[in-house]
C-alpha positions as CSV (number, residue, x, y, z in Angstrom):
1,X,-32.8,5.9,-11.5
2,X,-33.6,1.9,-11.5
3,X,-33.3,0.4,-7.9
4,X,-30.7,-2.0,-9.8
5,X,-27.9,1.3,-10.5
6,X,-25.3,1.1,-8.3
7,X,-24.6,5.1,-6.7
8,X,-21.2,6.0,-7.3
9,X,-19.0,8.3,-5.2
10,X,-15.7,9.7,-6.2
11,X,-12.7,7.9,-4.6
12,X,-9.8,10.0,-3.2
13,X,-7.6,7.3,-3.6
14,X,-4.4,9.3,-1.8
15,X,-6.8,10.7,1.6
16,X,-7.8,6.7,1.7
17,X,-4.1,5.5,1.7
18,X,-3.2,8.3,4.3
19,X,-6.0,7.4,6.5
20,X,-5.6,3.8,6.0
21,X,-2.1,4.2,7.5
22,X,-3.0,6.4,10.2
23,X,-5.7,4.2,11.4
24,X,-3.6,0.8,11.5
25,X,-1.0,3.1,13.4
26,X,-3.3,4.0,16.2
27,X,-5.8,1.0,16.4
28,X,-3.9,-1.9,15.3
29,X,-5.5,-5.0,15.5
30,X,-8.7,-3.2,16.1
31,X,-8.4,-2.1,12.4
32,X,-8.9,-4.4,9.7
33,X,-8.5,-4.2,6.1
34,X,-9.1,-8.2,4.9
35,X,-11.6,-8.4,2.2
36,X,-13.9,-10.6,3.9
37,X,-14.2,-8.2,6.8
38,X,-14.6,-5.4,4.5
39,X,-17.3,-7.2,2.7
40,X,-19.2,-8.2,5.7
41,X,-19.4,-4.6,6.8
42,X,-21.2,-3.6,3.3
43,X,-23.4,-6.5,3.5
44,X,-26.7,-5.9,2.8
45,X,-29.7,-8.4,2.9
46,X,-31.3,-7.2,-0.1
47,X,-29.8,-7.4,-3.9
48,X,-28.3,-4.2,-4.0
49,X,-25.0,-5.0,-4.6
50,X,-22.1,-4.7,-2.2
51,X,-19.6,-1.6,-2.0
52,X,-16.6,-2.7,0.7
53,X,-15.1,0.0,2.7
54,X,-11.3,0.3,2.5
55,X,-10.8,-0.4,6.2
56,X,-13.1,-1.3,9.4
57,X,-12.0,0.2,12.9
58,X,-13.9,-1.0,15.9
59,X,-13.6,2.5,18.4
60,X,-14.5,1.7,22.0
61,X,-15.3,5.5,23.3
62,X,-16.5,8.3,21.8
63,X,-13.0,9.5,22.4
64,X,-11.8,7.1,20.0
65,X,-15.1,8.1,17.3
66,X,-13.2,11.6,17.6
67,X,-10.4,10.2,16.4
68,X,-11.1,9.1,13.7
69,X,-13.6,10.8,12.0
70,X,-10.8,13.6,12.4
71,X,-8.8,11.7,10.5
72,X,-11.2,11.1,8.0
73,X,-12.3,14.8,8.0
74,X,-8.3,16.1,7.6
75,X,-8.4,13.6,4.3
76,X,-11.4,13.8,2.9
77,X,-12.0,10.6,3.7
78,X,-16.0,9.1,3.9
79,X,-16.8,7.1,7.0
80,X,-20.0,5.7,7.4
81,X,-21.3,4.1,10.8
82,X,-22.2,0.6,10.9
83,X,-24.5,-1.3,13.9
84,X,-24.9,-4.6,13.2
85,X,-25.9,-4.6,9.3
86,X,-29.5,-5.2,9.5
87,X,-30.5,-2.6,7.2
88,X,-32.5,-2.9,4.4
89,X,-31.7,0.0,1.7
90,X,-28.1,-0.1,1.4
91,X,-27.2,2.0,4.4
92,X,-23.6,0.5,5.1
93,X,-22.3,-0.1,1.6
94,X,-19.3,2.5,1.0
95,X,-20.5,3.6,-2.4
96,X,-16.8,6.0,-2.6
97,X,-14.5,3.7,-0.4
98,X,-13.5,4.9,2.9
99,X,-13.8,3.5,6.5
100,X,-16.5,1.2,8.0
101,X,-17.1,2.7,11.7
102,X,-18.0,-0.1,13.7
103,X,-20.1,0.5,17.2
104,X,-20.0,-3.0,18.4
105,X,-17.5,-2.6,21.4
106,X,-19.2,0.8,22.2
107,X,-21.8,-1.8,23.8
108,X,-22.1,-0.3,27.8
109,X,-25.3,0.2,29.4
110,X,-24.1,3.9,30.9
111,X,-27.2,4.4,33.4
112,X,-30.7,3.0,34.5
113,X,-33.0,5.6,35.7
114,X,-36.0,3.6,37.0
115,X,-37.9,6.1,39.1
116,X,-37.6,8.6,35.3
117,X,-38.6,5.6,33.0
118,X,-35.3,6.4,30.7
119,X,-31.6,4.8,30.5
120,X,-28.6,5.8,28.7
121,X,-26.5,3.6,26.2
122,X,-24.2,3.2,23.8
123,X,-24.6,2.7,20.1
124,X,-23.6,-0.9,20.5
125,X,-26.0,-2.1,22.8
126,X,-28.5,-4.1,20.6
127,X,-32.3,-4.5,21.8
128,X,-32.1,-7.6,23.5
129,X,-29.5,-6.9,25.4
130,X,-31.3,-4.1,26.6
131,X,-34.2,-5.9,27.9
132,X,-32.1,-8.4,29.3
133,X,-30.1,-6.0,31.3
134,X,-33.2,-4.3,32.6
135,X,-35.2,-7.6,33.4
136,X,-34.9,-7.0,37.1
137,X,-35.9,-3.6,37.1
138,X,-39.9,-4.0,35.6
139,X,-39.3,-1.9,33.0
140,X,-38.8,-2.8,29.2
141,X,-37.6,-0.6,25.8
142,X,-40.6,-1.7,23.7
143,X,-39.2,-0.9,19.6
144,X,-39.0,-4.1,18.2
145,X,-38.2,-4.3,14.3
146,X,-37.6,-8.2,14.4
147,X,-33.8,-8.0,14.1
148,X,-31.7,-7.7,16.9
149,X,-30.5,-4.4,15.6
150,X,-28.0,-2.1,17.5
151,X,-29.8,0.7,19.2
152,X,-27.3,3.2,17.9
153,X,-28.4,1.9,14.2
154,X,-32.2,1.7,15.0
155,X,-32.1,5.7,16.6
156,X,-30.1,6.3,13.1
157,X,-32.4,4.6,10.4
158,X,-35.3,6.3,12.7
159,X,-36.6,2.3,13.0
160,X,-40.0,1.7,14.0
161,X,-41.6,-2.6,14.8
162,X,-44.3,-4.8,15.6
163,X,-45.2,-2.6,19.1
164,X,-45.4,1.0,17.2
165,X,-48.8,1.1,17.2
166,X,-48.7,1.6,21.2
167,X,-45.4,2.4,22.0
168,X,-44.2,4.8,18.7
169,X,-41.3,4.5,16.8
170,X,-37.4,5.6,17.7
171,X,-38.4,9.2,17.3
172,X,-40.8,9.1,20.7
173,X,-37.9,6.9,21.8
174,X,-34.8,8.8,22.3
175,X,-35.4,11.4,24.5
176,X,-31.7,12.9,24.2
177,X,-28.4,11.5,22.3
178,X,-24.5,12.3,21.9
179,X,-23.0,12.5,18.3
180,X,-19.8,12.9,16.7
181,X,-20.3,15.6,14.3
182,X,-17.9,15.5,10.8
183,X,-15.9,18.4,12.0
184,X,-15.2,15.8,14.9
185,X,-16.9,18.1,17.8
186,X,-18.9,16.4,20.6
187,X,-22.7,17.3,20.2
188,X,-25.1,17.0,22.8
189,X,-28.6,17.3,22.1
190,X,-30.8,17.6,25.0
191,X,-31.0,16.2,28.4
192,X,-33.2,13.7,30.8
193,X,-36.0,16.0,30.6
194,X,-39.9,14.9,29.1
195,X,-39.9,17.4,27.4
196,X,-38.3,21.1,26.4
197,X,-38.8,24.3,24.5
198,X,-35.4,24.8,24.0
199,X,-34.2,25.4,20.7
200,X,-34.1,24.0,17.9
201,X,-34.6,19.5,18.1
202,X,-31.2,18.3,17.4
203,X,-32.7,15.2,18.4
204,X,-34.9,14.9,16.5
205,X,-32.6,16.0,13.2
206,X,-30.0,13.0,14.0
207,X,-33.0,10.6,14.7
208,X,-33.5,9.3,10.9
209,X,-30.2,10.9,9.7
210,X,-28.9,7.7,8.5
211,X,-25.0,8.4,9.8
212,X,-25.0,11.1,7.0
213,X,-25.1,13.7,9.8
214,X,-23.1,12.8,12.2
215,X,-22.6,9.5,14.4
216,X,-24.3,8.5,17.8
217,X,-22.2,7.9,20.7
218,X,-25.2,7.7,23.2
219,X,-28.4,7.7,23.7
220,X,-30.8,8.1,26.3
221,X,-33.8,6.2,26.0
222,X,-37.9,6.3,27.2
223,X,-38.2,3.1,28.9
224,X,-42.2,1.5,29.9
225,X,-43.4,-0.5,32.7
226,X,-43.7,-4.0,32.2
227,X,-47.4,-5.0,31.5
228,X,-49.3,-7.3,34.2
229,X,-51.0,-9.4,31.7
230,X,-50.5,-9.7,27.8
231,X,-52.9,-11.6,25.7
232,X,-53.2,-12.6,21.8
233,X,-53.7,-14.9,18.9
234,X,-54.5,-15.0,15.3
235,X,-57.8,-14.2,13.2
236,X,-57.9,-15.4,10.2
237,X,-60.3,-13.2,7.3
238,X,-61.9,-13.8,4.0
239,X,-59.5,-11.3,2.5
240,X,-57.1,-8.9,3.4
241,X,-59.3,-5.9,2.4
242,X,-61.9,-7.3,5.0
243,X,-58.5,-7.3,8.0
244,X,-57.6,-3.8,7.0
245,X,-60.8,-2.5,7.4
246,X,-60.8,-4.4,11.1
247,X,-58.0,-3.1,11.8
248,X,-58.9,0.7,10.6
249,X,-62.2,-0.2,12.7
250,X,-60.3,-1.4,16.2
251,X,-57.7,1.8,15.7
252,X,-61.0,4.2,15.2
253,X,-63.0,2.9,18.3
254,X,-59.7,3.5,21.1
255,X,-59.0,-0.3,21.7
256,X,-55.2,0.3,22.7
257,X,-54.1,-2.6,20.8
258,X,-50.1,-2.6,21.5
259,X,-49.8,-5.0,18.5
260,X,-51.9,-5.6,14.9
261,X,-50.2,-7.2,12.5
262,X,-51.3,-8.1,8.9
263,X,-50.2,-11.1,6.7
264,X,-51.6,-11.8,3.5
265,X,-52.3,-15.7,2.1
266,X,-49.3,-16.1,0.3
267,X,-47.1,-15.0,3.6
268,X,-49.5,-17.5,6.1
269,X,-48.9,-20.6,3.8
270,X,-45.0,-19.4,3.8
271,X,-45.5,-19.2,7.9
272,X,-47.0,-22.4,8.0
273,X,-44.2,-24.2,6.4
274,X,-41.3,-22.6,8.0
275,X,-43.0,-22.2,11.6
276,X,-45.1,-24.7,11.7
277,X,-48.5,-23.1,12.6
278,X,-51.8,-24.2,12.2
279,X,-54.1,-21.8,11.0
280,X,-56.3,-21.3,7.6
281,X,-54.2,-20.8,4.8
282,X,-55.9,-16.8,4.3
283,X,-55.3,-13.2,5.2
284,X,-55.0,-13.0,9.1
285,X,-54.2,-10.3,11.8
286,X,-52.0,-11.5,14.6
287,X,-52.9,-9.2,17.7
288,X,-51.2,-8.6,21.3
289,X,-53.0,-6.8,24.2
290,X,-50.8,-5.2,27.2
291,X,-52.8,-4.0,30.4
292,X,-54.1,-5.9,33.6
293,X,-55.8,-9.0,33.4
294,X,-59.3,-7.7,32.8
295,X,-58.4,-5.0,30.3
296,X,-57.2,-7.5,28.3
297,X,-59.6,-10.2,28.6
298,X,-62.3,-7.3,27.4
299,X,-60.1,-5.3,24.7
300,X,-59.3,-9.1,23.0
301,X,-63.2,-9.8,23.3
302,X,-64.3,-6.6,22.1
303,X,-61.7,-7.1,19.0
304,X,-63.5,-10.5,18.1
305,X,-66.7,-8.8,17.7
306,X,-65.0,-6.1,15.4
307,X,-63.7,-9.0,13.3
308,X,-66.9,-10.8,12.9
309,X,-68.5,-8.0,12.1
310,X,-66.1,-7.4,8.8
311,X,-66.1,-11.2,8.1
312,X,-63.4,-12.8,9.8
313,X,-62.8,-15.5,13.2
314,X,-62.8,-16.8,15.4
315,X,-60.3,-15.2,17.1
316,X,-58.1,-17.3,18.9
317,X,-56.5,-15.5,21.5
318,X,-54.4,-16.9,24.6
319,X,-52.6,-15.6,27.9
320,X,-50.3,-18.1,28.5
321,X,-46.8,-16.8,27.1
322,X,-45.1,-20.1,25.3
323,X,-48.2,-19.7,22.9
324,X,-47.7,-16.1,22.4
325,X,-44.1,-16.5,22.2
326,X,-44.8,-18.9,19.2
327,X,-47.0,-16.2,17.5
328,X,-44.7,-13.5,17.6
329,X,-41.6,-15.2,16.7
330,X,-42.8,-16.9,13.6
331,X,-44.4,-13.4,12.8
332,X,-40.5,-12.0,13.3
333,X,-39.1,-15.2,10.8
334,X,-41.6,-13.7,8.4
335,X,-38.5,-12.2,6.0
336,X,-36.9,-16.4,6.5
337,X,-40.2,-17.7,5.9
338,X,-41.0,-16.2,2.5
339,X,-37.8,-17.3,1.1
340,X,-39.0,-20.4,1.2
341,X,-41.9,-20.0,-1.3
342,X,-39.0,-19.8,-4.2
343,X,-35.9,-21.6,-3.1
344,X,-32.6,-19.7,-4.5
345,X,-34.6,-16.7,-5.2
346,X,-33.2,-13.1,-3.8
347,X,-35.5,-10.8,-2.0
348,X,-36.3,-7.3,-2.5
349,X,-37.7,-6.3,1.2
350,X,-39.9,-2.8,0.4
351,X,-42.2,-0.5,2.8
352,X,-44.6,2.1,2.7
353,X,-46.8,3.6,5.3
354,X,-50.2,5.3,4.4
355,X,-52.7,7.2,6.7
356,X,-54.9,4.4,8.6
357,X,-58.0,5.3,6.4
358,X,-56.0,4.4,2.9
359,X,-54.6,1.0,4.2
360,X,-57.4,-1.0,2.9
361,X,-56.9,0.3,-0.5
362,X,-53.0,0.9,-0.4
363,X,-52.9,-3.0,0.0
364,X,-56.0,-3.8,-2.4
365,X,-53.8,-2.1,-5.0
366,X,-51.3,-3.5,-4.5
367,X,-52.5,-7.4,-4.2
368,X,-54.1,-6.5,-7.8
369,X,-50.5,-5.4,-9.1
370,X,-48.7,-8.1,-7.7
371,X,-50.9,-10.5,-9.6
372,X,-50.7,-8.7,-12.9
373,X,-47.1,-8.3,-12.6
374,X,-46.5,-12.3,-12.0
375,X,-44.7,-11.8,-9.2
376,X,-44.1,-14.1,-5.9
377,X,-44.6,-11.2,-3.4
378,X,-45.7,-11.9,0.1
379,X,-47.4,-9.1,2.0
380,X,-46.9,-8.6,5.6
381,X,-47.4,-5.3,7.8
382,X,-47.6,-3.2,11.0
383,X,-51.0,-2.6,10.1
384,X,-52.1,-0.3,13.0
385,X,-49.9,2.6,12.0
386,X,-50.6,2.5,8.1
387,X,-47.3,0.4,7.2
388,X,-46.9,-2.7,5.2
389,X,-44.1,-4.4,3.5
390,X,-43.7,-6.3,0.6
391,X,-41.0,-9.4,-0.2
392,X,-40.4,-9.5,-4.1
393,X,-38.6,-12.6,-4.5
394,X,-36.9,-12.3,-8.1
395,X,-33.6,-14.3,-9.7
396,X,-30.9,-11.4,-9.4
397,X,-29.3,-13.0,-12.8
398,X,-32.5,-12.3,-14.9
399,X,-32.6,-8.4,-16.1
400,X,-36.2,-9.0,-17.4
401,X,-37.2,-9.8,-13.7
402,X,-35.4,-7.6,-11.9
403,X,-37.3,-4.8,-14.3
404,X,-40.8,-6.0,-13.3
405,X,-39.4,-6.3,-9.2
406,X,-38.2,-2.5,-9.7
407,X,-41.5,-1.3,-11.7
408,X,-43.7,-2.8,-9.3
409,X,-41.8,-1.0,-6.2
410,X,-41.9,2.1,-8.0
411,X,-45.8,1.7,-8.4
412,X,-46.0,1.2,-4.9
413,X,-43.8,3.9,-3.7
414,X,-45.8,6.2,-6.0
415,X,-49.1,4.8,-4.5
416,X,-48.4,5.5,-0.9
417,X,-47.1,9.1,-1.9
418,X,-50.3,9.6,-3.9
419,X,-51.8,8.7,-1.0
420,X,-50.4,11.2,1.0
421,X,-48.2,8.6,2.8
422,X,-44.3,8.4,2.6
423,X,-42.3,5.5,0.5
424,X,-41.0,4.0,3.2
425,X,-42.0,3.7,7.1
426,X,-39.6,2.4,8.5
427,X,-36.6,1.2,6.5
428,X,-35.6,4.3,5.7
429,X,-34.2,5.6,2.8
430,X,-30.3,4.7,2.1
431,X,-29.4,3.8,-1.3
432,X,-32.3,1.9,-2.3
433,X,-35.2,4.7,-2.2
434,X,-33.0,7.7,-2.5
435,X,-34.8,8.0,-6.3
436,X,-38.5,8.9,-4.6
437,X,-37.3,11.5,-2.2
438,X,-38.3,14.4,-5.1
439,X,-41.3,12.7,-5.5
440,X,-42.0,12.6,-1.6
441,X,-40.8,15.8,-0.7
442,X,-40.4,18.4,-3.7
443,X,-38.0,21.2,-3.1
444,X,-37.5,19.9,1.3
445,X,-34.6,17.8,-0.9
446,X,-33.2,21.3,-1.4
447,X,-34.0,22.0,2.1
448,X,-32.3,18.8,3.2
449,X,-29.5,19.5,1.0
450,X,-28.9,22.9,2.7
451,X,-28.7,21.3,6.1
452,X,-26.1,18.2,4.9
453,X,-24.0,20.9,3.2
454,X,-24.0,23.0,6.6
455,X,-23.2,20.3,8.9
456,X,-20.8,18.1,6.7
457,X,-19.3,20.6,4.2
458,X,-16.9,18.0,3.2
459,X,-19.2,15.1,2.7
460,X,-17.6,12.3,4.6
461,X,-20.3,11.0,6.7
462,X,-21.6,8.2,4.6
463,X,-22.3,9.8,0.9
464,X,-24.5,8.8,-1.4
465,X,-27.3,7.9,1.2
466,X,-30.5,9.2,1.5
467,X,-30.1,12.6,-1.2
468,X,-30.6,11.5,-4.8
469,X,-27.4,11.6,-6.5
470,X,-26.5,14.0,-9.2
């Protein structure tokens, strides 16, 4: 299946117009049916083109979730949860109609737990506000992915970020969460505890579901200490082979880098422009420290020798937190930035994630297709857990393009798999990858399949994601 074919799900036009009534009914003005709305909340920032819901209701209590997907459930009606639509892959778009579930008043901060390390929220609450809700306390929730993404969405889509390579992804995250399951029961999956024996990990089964399971109502989250001293910059290298191999190098020898970031040439001269930095126009690794003053000092010393040793610096690296703040936010306005190397274009945002040891080859590969393909294709990555990301920008009106965009992600999907990595790190699957799921997991689809059919024999929490259709 090209990237480009829209998934289809059967409409039940007659459940839809039922549930459409029921919902205005109860919610009134908190239910919306206006196109623009309904568009919005199928938005996607990547070409894959938009599927509206019938109808978006903004619940404010899991009480309410209850509500409706019971509705839903008693029609046959899909609903598919929606954060704040910065997903990648289609996640949102309502591929059979139905009801856009929107989590944004669900936005409380329930409990801070300093002495544990761990808070509960819910689904609304995006990262920022997090942070900034716990600024007083010394602690900090450390997943970044760049957006300011709900955490209900980022515990769904399993989302990972710029600090995973110290801090791990939304799986070591949520230590315990409350979901509405499609049969509209209250599920609770663990509790404040480190850790437990008991059971099976319902956590860890919602964690990455992608809504198609059933739909966070809270979460309770592994918080860290806030560091006492943070220090970074920028090395620049002759190539990016030479910064993946640093960067396989400074993971091997223990340095607890808490960021390592990779940008190719292409994506540095896009940074340049947009953010106005000023380093060489080459490959570079931007690279954070956490720790105490002197761990720092040494750990961003000792990673300057790595890098001259594999042919890059000097290593500019700085304490003082406007300079780092610069760093790291044109590294997030990466995505902005590389529109900007074909104005009009549309972007086809792609990931993969390969053991450490096949990074420098993973990329090499793909540099080599990129150029053979004639594509504009920034590369830009988490580079200390294996993942990298591609921007194919590519005129959605021109089918010959949009063929050589989709070949060229489906070489690089097949790459990573080949080399016993996964097609995507942390985007997750959705609509967009849902065609290399065989490939990456053989007959666990089947597996997978087993365990949707069990928990949502219906099929109303957000069809056609993740399981190839057909």
């Amino acid at each position: 299946m090209a990237l480009s074919d829209v998934v289809r799900v059967e409409r039940n036009e007659d459940g839809i117009a039922a549930v459409l009534g029921i919902l205005k009914q109860r919610f009134g003005e908190r239910f919306q049916t206006g196109r623009s709305i309904r568009e919005q909340h199928a938005h996607t920032t990547t070409y894959i083109p938009t599927q509206a819901p019938d109808g978006v209701v903004f619940p404010e209590s899991a009480a309410e979730v209850q509500e409706i997907v019971r509705a839903c459930a008693a029609h046959r009606v899909p609903v598919i949860a929606f954060g704040v639509g910065s997903s990648l892959e289609g996640h949102v778009n309502a591929p059979g109609g139905g009801i856009s579930l929107d989590t944004s008043r669900m936005n409380r901060v329930l409990a801070v737990n300093a002495e544990d390390l761990d808070c509960t929220v819910e689904p609304g609450v995006t990262r920022e506000d997090l942070n900034h809700h716990l600024r007083a306390t010394g602690l900090f929730f450390p997943i970044d992915p760049g957006a300011n993404a709900s955490l209900g969405g980022m515990a769904a889509t399993r989302a990972s970020g710029t600090n995973a390579v110290r801090y791990g992804t939304m799986r070591e995250a949520v230590l315990s969460l409350t979901a509405v399951m499609a049969d509209g029961e209250v599920v609770e999956t663990g509790a404040r505890a480190k850790k437990s024996s008991a059971g099976y990990d319902l956590t860890r089964l919602i964690v990455g579901s992608e809504g198609t399971l059933g739909i966070i109502t809270s979460l309770t989250l592994r918080l860290q200490g806030i560091p006492q001293a943070i220090s970074g910059g920028v090395c620049p290298f002759p190539t990016l082979e030479a910064a993946s191999k640093a960067v396989i190098a400074t993971i091997q020898m223990g340095i607890p880098v808490a960021r390592i970031e990779l940008v190719n040439a292409l994506q540095m001269r896009a940074m340049k422009t947009y953010s106005k930095l000023d380093f060489p126009e080459s490959p570079c690794l931007f690279v954070e420290f956490h720790g105490t003053e002197a761990g720092v000092a040494e750990q961003a010393e000792t990673f300057g020798i790595i890098a001259e040793e594999n042919g890059g610096g000097p290593f500019l690296w700085t304490s003082v937190a406007e300079e780092r703040a610069k760093l790291w936010k044109a590294r997030h306005d990466a995505y902005w930035a590389s529109l900007t190397l074909r104005p009009g274009a549309k972007g086809l945002s792609t990931d993969v994630c390969v053991p450490i040891s096949r990074l420098a080859e993973c990329v090499a590969e793909t540099e080599v297709d990129i150029a053979e393909m004639g594509l504009i294709a920034p590369i830009v990555g988490h580079a200390g857990d294996g993942n990298f990301h591609t921007l194919c920008l590519m005129d959605p009106a021109d089918p010959a393009e949009i063929a050589r965009v989709e070949a060229f992600v489906a070489r690089l999907n097949e790459r990573a798999i080949r080399m016993e990595g996964t097609c995507t790190g942390e985007h997750g699957i959705g609509q967009g990858k849902a065609g290399f799921m065989l490939a990456e997991y053989g007959h666990g689809v089947a597996v997978m399949r087993q365990i949707k059919q069990a928990l949502d024999p219906l099929g109303i929490l957000n069809p056609g994601k993740i399981l190839p259709v057909g």
